[in-house]
MARZAMAR-550640 format. One record per residue (C-alpha): residue in one letter; y, x, z; residue number from 0. Coordinates in nm, 3 decimals. Layout:
MARZAMAR-550640
+------+---------+---------+---------+-----+
! type !       Y !       X !       Z ! seq !
+------+---------+---------+---------+-----+
!    A !       Y !       X !       Z ! NUM !
...
+------+---------+---------+---------+-----+
end
This chain:
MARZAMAR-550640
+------+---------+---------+---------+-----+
! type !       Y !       X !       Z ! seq !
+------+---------+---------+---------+-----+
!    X !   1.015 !   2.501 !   2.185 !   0 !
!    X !   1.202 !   2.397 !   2.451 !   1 !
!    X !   1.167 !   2.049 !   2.448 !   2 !
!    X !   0.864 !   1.866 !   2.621 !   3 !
!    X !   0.543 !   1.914 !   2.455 !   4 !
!    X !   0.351 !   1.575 !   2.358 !   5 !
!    X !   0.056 !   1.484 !   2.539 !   6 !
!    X !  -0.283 !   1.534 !   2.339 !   7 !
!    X !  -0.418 !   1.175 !   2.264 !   8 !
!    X !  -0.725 !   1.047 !   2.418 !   9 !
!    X !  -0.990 !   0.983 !   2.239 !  10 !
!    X !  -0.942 !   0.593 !   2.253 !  11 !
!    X !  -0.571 !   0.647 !   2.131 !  12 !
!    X !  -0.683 !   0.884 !   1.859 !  13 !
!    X !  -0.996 !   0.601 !   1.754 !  14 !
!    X !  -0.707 !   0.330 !   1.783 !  15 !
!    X !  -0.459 !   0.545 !   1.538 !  16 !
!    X !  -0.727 !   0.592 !   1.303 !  17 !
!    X !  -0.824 !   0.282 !   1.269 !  18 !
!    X !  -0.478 !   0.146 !   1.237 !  19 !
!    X !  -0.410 !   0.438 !   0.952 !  20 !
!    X !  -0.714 !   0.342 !   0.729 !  21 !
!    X !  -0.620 !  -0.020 !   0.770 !  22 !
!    X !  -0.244 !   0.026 !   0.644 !  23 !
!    X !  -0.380 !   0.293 !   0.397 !  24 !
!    X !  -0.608 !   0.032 !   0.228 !  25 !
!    X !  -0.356 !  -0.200 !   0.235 !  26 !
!    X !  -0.116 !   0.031 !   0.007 !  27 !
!    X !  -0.382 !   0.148 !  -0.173 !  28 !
!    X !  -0.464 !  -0.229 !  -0.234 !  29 !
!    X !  -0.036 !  -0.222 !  -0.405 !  30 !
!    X !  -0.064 !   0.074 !  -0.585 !  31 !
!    X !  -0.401 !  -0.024 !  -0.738 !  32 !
!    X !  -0.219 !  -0.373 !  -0.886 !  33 !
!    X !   0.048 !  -0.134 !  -0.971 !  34 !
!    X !  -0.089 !   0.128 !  -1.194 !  35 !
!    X !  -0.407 !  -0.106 !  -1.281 !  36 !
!    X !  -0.618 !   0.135 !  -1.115 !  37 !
!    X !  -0.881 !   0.162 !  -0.809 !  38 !
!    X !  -0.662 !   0.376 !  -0.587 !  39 !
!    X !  -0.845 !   0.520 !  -0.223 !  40 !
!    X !  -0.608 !   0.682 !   0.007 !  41 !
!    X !  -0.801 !   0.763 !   0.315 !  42 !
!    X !  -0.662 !   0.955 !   0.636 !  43 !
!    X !  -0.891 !   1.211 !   0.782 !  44 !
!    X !  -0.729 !   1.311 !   1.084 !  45 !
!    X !  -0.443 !   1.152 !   1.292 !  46 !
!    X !  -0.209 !   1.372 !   1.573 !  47 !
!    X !   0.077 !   1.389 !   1.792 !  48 !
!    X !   0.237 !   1.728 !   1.723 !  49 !
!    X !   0.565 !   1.886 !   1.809 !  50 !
!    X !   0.766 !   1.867 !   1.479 !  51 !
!    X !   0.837 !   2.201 !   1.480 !  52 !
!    X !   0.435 !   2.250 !   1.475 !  53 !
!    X !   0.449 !   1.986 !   1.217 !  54 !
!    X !   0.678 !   2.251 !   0.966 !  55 !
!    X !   0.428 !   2.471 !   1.044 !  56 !
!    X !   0.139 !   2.274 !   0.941 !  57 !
!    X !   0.314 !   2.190 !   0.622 !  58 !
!    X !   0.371 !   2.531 !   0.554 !  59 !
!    X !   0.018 !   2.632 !   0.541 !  60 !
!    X !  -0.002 !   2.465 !   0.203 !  61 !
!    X !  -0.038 !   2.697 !  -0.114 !  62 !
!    X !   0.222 !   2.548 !  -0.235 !  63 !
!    X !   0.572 !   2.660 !  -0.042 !  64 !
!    X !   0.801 !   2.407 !  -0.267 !  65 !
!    X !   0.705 !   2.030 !  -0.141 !  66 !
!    X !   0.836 !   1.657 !  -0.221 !  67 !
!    X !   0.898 !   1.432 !  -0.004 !  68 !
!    X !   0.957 !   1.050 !   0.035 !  69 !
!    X !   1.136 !   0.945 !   0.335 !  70 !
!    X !   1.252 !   0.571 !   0.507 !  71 !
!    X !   1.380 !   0.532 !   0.852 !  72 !
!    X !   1.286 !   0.231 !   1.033 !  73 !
!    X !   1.406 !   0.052 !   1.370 !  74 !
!    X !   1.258 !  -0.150 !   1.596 !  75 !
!    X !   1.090 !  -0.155 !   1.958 !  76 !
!    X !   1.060 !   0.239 !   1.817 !  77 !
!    X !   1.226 !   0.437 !   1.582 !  78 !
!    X !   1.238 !   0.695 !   1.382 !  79 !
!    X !   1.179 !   0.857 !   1.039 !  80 !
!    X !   0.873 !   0.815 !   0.778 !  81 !
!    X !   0.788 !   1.074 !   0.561 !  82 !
!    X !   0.494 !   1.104 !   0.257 !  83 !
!    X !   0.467 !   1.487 !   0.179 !  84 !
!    X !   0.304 !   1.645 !  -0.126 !  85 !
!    X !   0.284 !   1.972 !  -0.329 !  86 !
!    X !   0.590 !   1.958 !  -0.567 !  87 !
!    X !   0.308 !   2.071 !  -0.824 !  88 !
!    X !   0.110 !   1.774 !  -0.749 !  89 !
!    X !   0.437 !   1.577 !  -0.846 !  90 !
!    X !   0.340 !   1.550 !  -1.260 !  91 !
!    X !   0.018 !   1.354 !  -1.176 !  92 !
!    X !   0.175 !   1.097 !  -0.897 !  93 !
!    X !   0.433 !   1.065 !  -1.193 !  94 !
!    X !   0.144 !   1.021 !  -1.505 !  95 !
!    X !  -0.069 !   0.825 !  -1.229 !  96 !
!    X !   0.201 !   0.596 !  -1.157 !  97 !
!    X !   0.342 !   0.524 !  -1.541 !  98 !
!    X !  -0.014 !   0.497 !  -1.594 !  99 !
!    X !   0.026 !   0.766 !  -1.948 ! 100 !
!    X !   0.051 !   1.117 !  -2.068 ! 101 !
!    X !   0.420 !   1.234 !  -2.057 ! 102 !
!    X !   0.640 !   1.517 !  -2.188 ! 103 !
!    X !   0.831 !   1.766 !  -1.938 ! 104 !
!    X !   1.149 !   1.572 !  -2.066 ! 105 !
!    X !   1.037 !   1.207 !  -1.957 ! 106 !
!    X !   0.851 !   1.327 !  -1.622 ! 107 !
!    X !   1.229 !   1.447 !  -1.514 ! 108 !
!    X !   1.379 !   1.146 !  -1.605 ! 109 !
!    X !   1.109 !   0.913 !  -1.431 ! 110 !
!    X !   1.026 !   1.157 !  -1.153 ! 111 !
!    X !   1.225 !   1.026 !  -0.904 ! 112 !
!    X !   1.179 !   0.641 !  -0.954 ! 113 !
!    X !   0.823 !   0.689 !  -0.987 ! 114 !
!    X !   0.792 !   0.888 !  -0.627 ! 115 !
!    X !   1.043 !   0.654 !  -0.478 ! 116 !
!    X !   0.799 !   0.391 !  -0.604 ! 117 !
!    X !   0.493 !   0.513 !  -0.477 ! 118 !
!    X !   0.631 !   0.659 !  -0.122 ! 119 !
!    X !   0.791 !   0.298 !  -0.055 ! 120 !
!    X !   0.444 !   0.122 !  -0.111 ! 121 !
!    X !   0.257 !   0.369 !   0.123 ! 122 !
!    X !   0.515 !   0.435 !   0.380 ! 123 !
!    X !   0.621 !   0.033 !   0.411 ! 124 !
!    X !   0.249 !  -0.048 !   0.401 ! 125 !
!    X !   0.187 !   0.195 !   0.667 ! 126 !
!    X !   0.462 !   0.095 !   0.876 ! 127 !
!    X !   0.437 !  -0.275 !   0.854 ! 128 !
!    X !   0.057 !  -0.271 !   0.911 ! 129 !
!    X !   0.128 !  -0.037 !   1.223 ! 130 !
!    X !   0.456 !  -0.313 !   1.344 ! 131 !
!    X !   0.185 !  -0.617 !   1.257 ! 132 !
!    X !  -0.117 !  -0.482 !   1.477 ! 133 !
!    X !   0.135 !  -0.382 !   1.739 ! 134 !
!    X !   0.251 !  -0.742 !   1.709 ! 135 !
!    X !   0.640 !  -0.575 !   1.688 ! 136 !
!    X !   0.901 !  -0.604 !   1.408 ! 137 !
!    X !   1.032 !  -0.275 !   1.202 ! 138 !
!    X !   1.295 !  -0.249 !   0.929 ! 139 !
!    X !   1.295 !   0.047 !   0.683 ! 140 !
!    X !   1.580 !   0.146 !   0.490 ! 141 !
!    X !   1.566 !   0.247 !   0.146 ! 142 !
!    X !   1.326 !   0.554 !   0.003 ! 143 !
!    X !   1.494 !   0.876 !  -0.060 ! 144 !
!    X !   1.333 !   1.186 !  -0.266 ! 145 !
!    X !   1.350 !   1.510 !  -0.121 ! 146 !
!    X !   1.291 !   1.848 !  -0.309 ! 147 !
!    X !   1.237 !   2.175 !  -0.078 ! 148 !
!    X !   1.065 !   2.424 !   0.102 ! 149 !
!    X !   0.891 !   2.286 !   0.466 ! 150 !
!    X !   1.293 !   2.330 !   0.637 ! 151 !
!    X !   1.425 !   2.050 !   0.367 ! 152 !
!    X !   1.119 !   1.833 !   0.433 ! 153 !
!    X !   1.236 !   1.826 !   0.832 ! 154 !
!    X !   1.623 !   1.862 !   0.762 ! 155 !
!    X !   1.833 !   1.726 !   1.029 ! 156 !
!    X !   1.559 !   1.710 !   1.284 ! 157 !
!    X !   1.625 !   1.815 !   1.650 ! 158 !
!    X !   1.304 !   2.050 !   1.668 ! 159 !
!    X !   1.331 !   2.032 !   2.055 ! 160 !
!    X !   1.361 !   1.615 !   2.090 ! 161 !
!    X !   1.118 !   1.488 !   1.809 ! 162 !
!    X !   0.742 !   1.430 !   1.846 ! 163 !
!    X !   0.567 !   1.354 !   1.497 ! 164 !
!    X !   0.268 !   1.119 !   1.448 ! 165 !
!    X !   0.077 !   1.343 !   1.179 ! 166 !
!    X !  -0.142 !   1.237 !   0.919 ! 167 !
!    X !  -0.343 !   1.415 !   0.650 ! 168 !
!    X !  -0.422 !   1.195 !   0.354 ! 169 !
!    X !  -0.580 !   1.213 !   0.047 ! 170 !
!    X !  -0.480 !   0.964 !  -0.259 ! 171 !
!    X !  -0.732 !   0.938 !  -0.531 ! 172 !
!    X !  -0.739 !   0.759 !  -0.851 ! 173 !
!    X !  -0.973 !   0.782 !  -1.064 ! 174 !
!    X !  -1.086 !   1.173 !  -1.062 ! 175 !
!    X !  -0.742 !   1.312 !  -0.982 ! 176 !
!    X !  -0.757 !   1.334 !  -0.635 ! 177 !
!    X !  -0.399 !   1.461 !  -0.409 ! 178 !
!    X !  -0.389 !   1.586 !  -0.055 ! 179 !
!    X !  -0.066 !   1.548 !   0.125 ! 180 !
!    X !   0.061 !   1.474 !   0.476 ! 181 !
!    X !   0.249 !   1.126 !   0.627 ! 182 !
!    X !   0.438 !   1.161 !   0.907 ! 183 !
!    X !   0.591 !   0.950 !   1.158 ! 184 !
!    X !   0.877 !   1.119 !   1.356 ! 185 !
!    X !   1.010 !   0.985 !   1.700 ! 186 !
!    X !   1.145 !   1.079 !   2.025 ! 187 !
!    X !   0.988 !   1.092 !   2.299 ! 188 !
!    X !   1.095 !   0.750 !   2.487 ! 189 !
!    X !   1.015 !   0.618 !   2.126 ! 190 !
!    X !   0.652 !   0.776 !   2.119 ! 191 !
!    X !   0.579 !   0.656 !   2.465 ! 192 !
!    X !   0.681 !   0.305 !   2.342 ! 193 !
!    X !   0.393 !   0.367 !   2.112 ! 194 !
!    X !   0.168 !   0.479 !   2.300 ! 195 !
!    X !   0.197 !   0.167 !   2.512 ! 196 !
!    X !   0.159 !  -0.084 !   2.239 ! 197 !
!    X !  -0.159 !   0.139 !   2.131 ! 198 !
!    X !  -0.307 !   0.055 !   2.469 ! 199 !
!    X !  -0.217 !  -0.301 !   2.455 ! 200 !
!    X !  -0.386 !  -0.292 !   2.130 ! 201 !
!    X !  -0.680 !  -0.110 !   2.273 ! 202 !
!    X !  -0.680 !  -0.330 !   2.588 ! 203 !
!    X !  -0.696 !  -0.659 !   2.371 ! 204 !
!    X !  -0.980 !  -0.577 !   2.204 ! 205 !
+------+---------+---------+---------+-----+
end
């Protein structure tokens, strides 16, 4: 990579993160729950700044080498791209989850897409707006869009060598179906040192 390689977070910045992604996590899971009528946990075991092209790679350890994605850009005092990533095989129970019934190969393709769209736009918005309120700094997303594809599609039109990525592993459970999956925040780098600096405002006010 020949960009410059992100700086590994403290452990105060990591804490702060952490916190911040459990918070917006219960939060969506908090939506989703009144949505499919349903105790939903979504909890985030491990937050990290990686390069994205270590973030590919990451993704690409998964059994599964076809993935969906939901992604939303958002603007603000920092930009850059959200992005919820599952197994594409894991994509029939987010769908039954989420209609909240059994369905036939027929009706899962025709309410794939507005399901996932669905459920990505609760978690990512929830995510992002909980991040924007702690922060105390305003973001605007733009619509969800599904993406189908192998670890490349999930990153498409990424500069490898300018983008940092704020990486999450998740795991959404409702009731015993549980899903593991990935949420990640891609930036530049003066937009990831704008984050880092409202992180240790945050950390300095409490």
């Amino acid at each position: 990579m020949n960009g410059q390689q992100p700086l590994p977070l403290t452990d105060l910045e990591k804490d702060a993160l952490t916190e911040i992604a459990n918070i917006a996590m219960g939060r969506a899971a908090t939506s989703l729950g009144q949505m499919v009528h349903r105790e939903v946990r979504l909890t985030v075991p491990s937050v990290e700044i990686v390069a994205a092209d270590r973030a590919s790679q990451i993704v690409a350890q998964s059994r599964d080498v076809k993935l969906i994605a939901v992604r939303q850009d958002f603007k603000g005092l920092f930009s850059g791209r959200a992005i919820l990533i599952f197994p594409e095989a894991n994509s029939l129970d987010l769908v039954q989850i989420v209609v909240g019934r059994q369905l036939s190969p027929e009706d899962i393709l025709d309410l794939e897409e507005e399901a996932l769209a669905e459920t990505g736009n609760v978690i990512l918005n929830s995510w992002v707006a909980t991040l924007a309120n702690l922060l105390k700094h305003n973001l605007t997303m733009s619509l969800p869009m599904v993406v189908h594809g192998d670890r490349h599609k999930m990153f498409e039109g990424v500069d490898n060598t300018a983008q940092l990525v704020l990486f999450l592993h998740i795991n959404f459970s409702v009731s015993e179906t549980t899903i593991s999956g990935y949420l990640a925040l891609l930036m530049d780098l003066p937009s990831m040192d704008a984050l880092r600096a409202l992180i240790a405002d945050h950390i300095s006010a409490l």
